[in-house]
C-alpha positions as CSV (number, residue, x, y, z in Angstrom):
1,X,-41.3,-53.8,7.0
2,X,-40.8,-52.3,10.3
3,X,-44.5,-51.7,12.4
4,X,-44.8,-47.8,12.8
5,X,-44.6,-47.4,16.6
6,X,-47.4,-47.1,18.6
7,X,-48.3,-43.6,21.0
8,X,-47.2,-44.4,24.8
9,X,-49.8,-44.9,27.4
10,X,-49.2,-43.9,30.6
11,X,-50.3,-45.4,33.9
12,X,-53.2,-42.6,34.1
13,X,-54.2,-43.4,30.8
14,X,-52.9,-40.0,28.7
15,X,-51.7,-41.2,25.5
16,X,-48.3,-39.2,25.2
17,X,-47.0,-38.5,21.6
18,X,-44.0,-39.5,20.5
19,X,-41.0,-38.0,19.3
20,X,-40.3,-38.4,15.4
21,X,-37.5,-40.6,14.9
22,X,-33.8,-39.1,13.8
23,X,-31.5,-39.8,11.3
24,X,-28.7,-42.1,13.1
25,X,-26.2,-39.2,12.4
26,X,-26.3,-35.9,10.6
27,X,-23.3,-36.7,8.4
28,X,-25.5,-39.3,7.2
29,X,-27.9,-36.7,5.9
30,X,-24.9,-34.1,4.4
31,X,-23.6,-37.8,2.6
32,X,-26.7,-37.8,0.7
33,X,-26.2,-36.1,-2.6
34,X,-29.3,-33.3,-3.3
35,X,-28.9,-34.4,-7.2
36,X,-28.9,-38.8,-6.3
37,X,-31.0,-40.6,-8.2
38,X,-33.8,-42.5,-6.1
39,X,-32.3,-45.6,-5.3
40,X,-34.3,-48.1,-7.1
41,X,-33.9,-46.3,-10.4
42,X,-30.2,-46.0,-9.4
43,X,-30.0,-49.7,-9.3
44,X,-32.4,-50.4,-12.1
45,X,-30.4,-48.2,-14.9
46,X,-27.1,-49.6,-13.5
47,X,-27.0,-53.2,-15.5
48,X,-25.9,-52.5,-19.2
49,X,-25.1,-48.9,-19.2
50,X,-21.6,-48.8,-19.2
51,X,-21.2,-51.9,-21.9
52,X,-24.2,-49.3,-23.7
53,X,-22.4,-46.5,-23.6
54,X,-19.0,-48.1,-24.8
55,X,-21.0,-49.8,-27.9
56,X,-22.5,-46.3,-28.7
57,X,-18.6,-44.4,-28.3
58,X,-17.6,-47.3,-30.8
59,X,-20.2,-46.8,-33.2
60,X,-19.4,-43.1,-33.2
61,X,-16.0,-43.7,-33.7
62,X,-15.9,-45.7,-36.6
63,X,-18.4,-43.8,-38.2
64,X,-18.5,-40.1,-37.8
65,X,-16.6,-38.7,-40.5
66,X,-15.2,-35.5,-38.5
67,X,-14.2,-33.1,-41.5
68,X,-16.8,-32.9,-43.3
69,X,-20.9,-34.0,-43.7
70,X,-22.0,-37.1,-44.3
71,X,-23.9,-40.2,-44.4
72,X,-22.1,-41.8,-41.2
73,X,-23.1,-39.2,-38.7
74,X,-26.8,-40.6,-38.6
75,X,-25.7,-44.3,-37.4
76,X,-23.7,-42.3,-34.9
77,X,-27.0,-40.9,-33.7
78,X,-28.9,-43.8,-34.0
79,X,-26.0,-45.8,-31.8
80,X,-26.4,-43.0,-29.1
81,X,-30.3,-43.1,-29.0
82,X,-30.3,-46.7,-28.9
83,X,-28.4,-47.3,-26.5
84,X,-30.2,-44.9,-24.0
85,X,-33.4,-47.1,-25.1
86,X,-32.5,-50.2,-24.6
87,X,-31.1,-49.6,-20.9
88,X,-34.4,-46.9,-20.3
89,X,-36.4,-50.3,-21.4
90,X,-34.5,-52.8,-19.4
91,X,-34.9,-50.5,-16.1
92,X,-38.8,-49.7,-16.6
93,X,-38.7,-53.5,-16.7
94,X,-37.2,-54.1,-13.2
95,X,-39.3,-54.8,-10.2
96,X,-40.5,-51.4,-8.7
97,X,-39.7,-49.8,-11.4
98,X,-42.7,-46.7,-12.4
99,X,-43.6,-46.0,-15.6
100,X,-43.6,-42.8,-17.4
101,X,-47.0,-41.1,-18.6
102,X,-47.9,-41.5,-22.1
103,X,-47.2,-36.9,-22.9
104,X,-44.0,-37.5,-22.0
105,X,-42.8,-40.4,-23.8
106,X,-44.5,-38.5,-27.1
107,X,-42.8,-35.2,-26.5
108,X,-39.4,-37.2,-26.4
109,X,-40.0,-39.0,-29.3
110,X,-40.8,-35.7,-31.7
111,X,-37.5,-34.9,-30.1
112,X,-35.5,-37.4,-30.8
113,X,-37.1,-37.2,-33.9
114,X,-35.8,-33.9,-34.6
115,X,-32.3,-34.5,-33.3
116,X,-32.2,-37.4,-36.2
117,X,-33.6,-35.3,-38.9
118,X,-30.9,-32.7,-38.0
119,X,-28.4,-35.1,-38.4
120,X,-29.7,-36.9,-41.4
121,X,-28.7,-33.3,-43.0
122,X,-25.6,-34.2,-43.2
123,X,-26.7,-36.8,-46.0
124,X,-27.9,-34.3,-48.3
125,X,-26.1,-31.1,-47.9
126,X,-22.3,-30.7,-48.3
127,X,-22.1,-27.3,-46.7
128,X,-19.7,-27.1,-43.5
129,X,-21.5,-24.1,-41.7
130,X,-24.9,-25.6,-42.4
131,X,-24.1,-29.0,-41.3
132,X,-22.2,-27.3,-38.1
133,X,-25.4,-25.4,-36.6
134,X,-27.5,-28.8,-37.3
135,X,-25.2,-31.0,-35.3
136,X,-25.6,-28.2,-32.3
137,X,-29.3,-27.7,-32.8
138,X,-29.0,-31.9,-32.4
139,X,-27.4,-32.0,-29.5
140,X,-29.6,-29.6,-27.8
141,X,-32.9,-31.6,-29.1
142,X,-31.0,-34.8,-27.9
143,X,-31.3,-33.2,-24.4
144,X,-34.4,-32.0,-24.3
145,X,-35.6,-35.5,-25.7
146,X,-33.7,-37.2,-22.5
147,X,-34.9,-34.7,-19.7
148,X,-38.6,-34.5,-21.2
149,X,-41.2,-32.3,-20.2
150,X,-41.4,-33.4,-16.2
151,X,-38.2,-31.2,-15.5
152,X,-38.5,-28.0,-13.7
153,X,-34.8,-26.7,-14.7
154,X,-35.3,-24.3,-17.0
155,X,-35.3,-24.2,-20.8
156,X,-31.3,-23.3,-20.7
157,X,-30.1,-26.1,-18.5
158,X,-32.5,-28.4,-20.2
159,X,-30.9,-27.8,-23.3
160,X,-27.5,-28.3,-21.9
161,X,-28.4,-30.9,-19.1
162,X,-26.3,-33.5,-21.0
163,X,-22.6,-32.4,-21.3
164,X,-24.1,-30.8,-17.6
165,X,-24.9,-34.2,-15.8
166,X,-21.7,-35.6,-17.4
167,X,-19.4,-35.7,-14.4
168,X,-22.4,-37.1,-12.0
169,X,-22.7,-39.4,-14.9
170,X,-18.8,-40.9,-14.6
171,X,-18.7,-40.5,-10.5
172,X,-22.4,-42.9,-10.8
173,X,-20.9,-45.4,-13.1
174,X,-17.4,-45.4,-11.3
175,X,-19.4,-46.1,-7.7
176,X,-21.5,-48.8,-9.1
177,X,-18.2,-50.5,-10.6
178,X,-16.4,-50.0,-7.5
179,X,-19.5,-52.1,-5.7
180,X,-19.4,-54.5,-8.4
181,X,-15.8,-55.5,-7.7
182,X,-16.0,-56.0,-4.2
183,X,-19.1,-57.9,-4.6
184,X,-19.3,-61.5,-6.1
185,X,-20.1,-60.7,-9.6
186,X,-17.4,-60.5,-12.0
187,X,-19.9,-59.7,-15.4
188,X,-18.3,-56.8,-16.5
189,X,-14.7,-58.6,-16.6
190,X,-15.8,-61.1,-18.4
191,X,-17.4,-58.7,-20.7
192,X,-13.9,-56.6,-20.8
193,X,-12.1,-60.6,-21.6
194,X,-14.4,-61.1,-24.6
195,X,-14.0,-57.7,-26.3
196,X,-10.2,-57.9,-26.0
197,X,-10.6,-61.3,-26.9
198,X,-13.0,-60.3,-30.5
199,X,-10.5,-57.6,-31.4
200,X,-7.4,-59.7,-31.3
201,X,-9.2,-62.3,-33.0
202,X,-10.1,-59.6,-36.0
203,X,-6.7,-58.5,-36.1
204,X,-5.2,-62.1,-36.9
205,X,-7.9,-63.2,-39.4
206,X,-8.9,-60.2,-41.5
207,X,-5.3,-59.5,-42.8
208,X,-5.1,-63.0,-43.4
209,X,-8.6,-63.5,-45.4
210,X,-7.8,-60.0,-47.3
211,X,-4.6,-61.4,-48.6
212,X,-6.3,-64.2,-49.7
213,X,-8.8,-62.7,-51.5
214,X,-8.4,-58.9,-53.9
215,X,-12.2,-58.2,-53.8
216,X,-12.4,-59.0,-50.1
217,X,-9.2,-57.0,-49.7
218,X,-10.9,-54.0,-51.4
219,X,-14.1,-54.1,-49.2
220,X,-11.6,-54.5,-46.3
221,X,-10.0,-51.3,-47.3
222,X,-13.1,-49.0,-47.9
223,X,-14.9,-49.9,-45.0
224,X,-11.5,-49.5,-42.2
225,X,-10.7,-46.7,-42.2
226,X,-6.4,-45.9,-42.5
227,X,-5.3,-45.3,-39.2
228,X,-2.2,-42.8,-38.0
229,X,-1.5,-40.5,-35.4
230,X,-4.3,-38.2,-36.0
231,X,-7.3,-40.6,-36.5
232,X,-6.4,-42.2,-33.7
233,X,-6.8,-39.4,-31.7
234,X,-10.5,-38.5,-33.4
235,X,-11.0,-41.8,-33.1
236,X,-10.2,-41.8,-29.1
237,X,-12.1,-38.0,-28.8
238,X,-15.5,-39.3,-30.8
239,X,-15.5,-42.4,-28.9
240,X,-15.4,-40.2,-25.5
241,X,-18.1,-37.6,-26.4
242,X,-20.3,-40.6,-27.6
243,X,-19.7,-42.4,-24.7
244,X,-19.7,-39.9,-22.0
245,X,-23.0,-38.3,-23.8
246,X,-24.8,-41.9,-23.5
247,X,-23.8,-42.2,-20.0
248,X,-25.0,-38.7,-18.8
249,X,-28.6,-39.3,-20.5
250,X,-29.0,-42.6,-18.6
251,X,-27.6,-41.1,-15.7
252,X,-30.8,-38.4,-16.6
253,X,-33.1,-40.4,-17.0
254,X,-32.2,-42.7,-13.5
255,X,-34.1,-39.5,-12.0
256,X,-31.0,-37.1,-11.4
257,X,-32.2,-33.5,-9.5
258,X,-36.1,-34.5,-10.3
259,X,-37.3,-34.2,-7.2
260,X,-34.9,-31.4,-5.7
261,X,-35.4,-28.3,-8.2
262,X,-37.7,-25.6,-7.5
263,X,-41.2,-26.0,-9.2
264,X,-42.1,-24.5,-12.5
265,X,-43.3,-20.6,-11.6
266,X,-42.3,-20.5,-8.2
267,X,-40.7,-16.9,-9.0
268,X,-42.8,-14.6,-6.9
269,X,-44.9,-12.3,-9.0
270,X,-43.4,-8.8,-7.2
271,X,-43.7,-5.9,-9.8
272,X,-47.0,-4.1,-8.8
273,X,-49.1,-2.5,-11.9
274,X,-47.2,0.8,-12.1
275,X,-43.9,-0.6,-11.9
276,X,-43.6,-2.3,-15.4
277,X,-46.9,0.2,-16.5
278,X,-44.5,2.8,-17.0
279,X,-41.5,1.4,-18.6
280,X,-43.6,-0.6,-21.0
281,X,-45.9,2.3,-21.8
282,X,-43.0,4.6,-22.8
283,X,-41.8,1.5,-24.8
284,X,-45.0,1.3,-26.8
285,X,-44.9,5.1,-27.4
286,X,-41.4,4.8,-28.3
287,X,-42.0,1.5,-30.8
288,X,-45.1,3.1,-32.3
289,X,-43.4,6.4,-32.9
290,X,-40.5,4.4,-34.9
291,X,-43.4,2.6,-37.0
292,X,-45.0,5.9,-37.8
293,X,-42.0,7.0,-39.2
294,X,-41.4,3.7,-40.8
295,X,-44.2,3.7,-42.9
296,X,-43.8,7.2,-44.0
297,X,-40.6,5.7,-45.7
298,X,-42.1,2.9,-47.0
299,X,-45.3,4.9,-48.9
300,X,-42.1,7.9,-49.6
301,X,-39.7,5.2,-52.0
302,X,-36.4,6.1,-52.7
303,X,-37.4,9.9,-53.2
304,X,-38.6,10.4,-49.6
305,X,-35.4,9.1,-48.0
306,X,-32.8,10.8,-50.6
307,X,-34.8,14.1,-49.8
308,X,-34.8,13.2,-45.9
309,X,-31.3,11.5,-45.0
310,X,-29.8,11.8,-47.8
311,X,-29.1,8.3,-48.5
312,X,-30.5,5.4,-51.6
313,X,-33.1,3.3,-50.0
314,X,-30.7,0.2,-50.1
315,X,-28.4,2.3,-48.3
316,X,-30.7,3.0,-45.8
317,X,-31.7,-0.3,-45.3
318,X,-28.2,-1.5,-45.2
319,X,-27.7,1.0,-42.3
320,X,-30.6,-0.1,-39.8
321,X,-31.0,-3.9,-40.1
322,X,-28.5,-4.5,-37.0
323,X,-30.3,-2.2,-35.1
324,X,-33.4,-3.1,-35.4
325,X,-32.5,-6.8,-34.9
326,X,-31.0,-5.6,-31.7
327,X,-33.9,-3.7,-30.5
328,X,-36.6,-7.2,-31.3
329,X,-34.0,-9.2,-29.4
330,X,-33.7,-6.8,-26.1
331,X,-37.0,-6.1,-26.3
332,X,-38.4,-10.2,-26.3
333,X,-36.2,-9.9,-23.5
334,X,-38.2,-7.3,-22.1
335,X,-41.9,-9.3,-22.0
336,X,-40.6,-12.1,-21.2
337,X,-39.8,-10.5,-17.4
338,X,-42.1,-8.5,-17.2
339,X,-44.4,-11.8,-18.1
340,X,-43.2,-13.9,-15.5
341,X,-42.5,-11.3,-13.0
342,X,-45.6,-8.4,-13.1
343,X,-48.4,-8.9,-10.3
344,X,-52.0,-10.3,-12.0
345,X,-54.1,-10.6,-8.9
346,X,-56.5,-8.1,-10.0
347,X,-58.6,-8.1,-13.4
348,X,-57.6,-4.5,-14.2
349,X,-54.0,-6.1,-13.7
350,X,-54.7,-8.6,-15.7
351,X,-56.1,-6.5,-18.5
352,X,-53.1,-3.9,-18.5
353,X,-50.6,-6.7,-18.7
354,X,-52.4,-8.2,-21.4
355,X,-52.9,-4.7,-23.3
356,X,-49.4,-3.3,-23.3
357,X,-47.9,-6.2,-23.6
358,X,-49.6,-7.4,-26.8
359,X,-48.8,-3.4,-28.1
360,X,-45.1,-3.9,-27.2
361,X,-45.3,-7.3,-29.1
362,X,-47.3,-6.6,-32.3
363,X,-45.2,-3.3,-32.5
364,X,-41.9,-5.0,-32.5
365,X,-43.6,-7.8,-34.8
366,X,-43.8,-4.9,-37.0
367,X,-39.9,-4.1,-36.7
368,X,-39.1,-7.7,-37.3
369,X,-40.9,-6.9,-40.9
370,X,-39.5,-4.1,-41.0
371,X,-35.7,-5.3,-40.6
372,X,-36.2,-8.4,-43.2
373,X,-37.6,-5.8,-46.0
374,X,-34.7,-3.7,-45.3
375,X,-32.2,-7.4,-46.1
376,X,-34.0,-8.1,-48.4
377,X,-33.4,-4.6,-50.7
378,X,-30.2,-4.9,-49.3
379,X,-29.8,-7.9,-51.0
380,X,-30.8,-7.2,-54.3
381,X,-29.0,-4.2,-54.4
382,X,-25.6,-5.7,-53.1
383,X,-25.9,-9.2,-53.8
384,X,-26.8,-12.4,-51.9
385,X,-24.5,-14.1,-49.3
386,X,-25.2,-16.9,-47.0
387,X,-24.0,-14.6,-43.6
388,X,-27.2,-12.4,-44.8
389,X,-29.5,-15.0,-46.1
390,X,-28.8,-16.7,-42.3
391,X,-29.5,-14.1,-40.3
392,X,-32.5,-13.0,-42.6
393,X,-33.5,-16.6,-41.7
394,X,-33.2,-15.9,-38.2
395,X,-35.0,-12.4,-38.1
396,X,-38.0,-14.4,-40.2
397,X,-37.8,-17.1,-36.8
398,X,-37.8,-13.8,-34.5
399,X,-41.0,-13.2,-35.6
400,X,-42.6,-16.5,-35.6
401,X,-41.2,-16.3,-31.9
402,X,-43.2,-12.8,-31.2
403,X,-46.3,-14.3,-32.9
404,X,-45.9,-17.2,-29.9
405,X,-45.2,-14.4,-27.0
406,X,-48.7,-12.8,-28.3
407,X,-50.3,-16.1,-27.6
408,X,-48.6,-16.5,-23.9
409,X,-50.0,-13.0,-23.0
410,X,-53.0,-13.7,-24.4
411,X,-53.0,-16.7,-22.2
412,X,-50.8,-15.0,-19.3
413,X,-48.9,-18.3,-19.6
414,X,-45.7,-18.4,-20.7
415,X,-44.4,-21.9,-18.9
416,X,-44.7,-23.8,-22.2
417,X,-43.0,-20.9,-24.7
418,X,-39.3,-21.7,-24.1
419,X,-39.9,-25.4,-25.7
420,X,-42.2,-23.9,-28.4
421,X,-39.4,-21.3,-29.0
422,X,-36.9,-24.1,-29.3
423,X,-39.2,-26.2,-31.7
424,X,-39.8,-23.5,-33.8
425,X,-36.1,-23.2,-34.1
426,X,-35.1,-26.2,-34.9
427,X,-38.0,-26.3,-37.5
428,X,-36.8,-23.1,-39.1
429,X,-33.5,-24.7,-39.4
430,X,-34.8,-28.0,-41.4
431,X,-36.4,-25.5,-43.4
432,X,-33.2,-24.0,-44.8
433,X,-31.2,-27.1,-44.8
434,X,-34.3,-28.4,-47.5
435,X,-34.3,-25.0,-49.1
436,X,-30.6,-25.5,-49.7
437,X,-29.4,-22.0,-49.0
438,X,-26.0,-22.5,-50.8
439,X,-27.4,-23.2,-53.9
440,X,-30.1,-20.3,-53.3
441,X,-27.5,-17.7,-52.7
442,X,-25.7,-19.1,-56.0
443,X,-29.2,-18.8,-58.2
444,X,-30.2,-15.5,-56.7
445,X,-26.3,-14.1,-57.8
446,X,-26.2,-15.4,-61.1
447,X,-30.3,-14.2,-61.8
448,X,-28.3,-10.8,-60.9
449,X,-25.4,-10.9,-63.3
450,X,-28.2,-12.1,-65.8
451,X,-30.4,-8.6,-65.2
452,X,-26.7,-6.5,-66.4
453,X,-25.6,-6.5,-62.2
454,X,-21.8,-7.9,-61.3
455,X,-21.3,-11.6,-59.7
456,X,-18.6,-12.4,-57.5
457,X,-16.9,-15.8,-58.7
458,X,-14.3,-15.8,-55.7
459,X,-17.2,-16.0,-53.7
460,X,-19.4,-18.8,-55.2
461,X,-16.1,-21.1,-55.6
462,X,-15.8,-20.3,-51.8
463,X,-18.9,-22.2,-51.3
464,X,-20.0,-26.0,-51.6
465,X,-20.5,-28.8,-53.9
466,X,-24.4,-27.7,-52.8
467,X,-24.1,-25.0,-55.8
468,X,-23.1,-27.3,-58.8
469,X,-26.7,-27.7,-60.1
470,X,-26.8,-23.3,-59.8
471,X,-24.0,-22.7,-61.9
472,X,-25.1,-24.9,-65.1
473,X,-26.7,-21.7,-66.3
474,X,-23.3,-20.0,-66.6
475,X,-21.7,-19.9,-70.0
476,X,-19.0,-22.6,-70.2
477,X,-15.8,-20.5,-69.5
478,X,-17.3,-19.5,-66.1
479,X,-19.0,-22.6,-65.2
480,X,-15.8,-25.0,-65.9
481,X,-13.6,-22.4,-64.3
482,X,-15.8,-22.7,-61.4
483,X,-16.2,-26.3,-61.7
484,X,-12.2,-26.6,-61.1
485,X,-12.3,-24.7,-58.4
486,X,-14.5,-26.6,-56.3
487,X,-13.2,-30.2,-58.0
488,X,-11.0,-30.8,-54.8
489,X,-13.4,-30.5,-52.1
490,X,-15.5,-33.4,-54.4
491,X,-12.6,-36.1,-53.6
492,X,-11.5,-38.2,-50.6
493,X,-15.2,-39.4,-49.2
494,X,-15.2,-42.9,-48.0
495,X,-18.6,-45.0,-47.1
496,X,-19.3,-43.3,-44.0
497,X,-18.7,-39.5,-45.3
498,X,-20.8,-40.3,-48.7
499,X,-23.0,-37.0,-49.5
500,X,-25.5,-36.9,-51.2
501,X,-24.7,-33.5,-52.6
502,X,-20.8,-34.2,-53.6
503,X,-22.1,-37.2,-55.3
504,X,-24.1,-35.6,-57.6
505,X,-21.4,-33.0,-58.3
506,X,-18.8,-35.7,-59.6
């Protein structure tokens, strides 16, 4: 290494200071991307991703059965997460490399953890919708598992930082190739060679050895799948998402925009005491106003609201559950700024945050209540449906999420509630998936029509192979006319979109 340059001395003996040296050029300094990785991570994560990536995109490909749930999904995972690992592993490996602190390695494990169980869901449960939110809720706990807690994005971009970093992702891997090729090493050629190599080899001898053989030819056909037009296009899209996924997490976790974005709570804390004060305090009044009148339906029955309104109680549920769910969400809204945002540097600010904020919160902890009592007698006075047993689901999260806002103001620390939010959400979503809502909604209708009430049967053979145990309790006309009716969503799984579920059906 350069010696740092010594001060000049001059011939009267005053040491003069010297200039700090320049960058050769300005354009040298715009050139520099804000979001590059440091450069020893950038060349540490380089060897292997791309042949990483490409092995994940062909794992997906091959096994992610795209229609429907099922058992081939979680290899996909697996391929995706492995292949981030082994290139992470190679890179803390490399000479310079640093090493990441133990709290951060174990919050991306219960991630990835989570992202696995979500898609392991697809193993058990044959419902579309269900499987649908668990593959999103995966993808967002895949992300969060690559970024970690170090980053200082924010919860939203975390959650999306994957598909985000993709095109820094491609332009990283395309740069390194391009140095690659005019350098001396010809690796990845050679790597290109063998794989066309190993396929054409494959194509020759396994036609050959199946028509050799009928029990090899039948293993031959259940584990490749038939390929046309349209396969090989889901074939080509999987294999691109997979690929382009893996490539933006390494591309993450080289150190991309780590050191450029602006600290956690570097908002400035502007709103003085009687700025929020007011708005907050008329909220409260508002909020505790609503409750008072709340309970006085709830002690009245049915009685006090015909005599009031002029309505049944389940109609009068049925006619304020939206709103009120509206008013928890707006209102979360609410703290949350006022949180980050309201001036603390004196204790009576302190105290007044932490007073009419925790009235604002418990009062619209109350609502929340308040809005899953009214589903809930809406329920059993209309009948159950998975829409309402969802969003009952996710009014019951809203208030697990208020009960964690109580704790931040508590605290007056909110930086860690956005991943506790997230956790808790993904958590309430295992929770269904085990409870099996399909088949809840299917038990809770027929207990109906068994108390004298209607069932819908157009609905329930609307709905999965997950209500076949349910509907054993019907008499035999209605169970084998529902039966029939959901016979042709049982057929057609191969290995990789096996169900656990559909199984037991046939």
């Amino acid at each position: 290494m350069p010696e740092p340059s010594a001060p000049e001395t001059t011939t009267t003996g005053r040491v003069e200071k010297t200039a700090p040296a320049r960058p050769a050029s300005s354009s040298a300094v715009r050139t520099q991307s804000p979001v590059e990785p440091p450069r020893w991570r950038r060349v540490a994560y380089q060897p292997g991703a791309l042949t990483a990536a490409a092995i994940a995109g062909l794992v997906a490909a091959t096994t992610v059965p795209v229609d429907r749930p099922g058992i081939g999904w979680l290899p996909a995972g697996a391929a995706v997460a492995g292949a981030v690992t082994v290139v992470r592993r190679r890179a803390r490996r490399s000479p310079g490399s640093d090493t990441v602190g133990p709290r951060i390695d174990q919050e991306r494990l219960w991630w990835a953890l989570a992202a696995s169980a979500l898609l392991a869901v697809g193993t058990f449960r044959a419902a579309g919708w269900l499987f649908a939110l668990c593959v999103a809720a995966a993808a967002v706990a895949g992300s969060l598992a690559v970024v970690g807690r170090g980053s200082t994005r924010g919860m939203l971009r975390d959650a999306a930082a994957v598909p985000l970093a993709s095109a820094g992702a491609l332009a990283w891997v395309y740069t390194a190739q391009t140095g690659l090729r005019h350098g001396s090493g010809d690796r990845p050629r050679r790597l290109a060679v063998s794989g066309a190599v190993t396929i054409g080899l494959l194509a020759v001898f396994v036609p050959l050895l199946a028509g050799a053989d009928a029990t090899f030819a039948v293993l031959v056909e259940a584990l490749v799948p038939r390929m046309d037009s349209g396969a090989a296009v889901r074939w080509t899209i999987v294999f691109l998402l997979a690929g382009v996924g893996s490539l933006s997490a390494v591309y993450l976790l080289a150190g991309s925009g780590s050191d450029t974005d602006r600290p956690a709570g570097s908002r400035a804390r502007t709103l003085t005491r009687w700025e929020w004060a007011l708005p907050v305090g008329a909220l409260a009044s508002v909020f505790a106003a609503f409750v008072g009148a709340q309970l006085m339906a709830l002690f009245g029955g049915d009685g006090y609201v015909q005599r009031t309104v002029g309505l049944t109680y389940a109609e009068y549920a049925r006619s304020g559950f939206w709103q009120l769910s509206t008013v928890t969400v707006l209102t979360l809204a609410v703290i949350l700024f006022v949180l980050q945002r309201a001036a603390r540097d004196s204790a009576a600010d302190r105290r007044c945050l932490r007073g009419l904020l925790s009235a604002v919160s418990a009062l619209a902890l109350v609502m929340v209540a308040s809005a899953l009592g009214r589903m809930w007698t809406y329920q059993e006075a209309y009948g159950f449906t998975v829409l309402r047993l969802l969003v009952g689901t996710c009014e019951l999260w809203l208030g697990i999420v208020y009960i964690l806002v109580i704790v931040a103001v508590s605290r007056l620390e909110s930086a860690w509630l956005p991943r506790a939010a997230a956790a808790t959400a993904v958590a309430a979503l295992l929770a269904l998936s085990a409870l099996n809502p399909e088949g809840l909604v299917a038990r809770e209708n027929i207990d109906r029509w068994e108390r004298g009430e209607e069932i819908d049967l157009d609905y329930l053979a609307g709905l999965s192979a997950d209500i076949v145990p349910a509907i054993d309790r019907l008499p035999a006309a209605l169970r084998d006319d529902l039966r029939g009716r959901l016979g042709d969503r049982l057929d057609g799984d191969t290995w990789n979109s096996w169900n656990l579920a559909r199984a037991r059906a046939r």
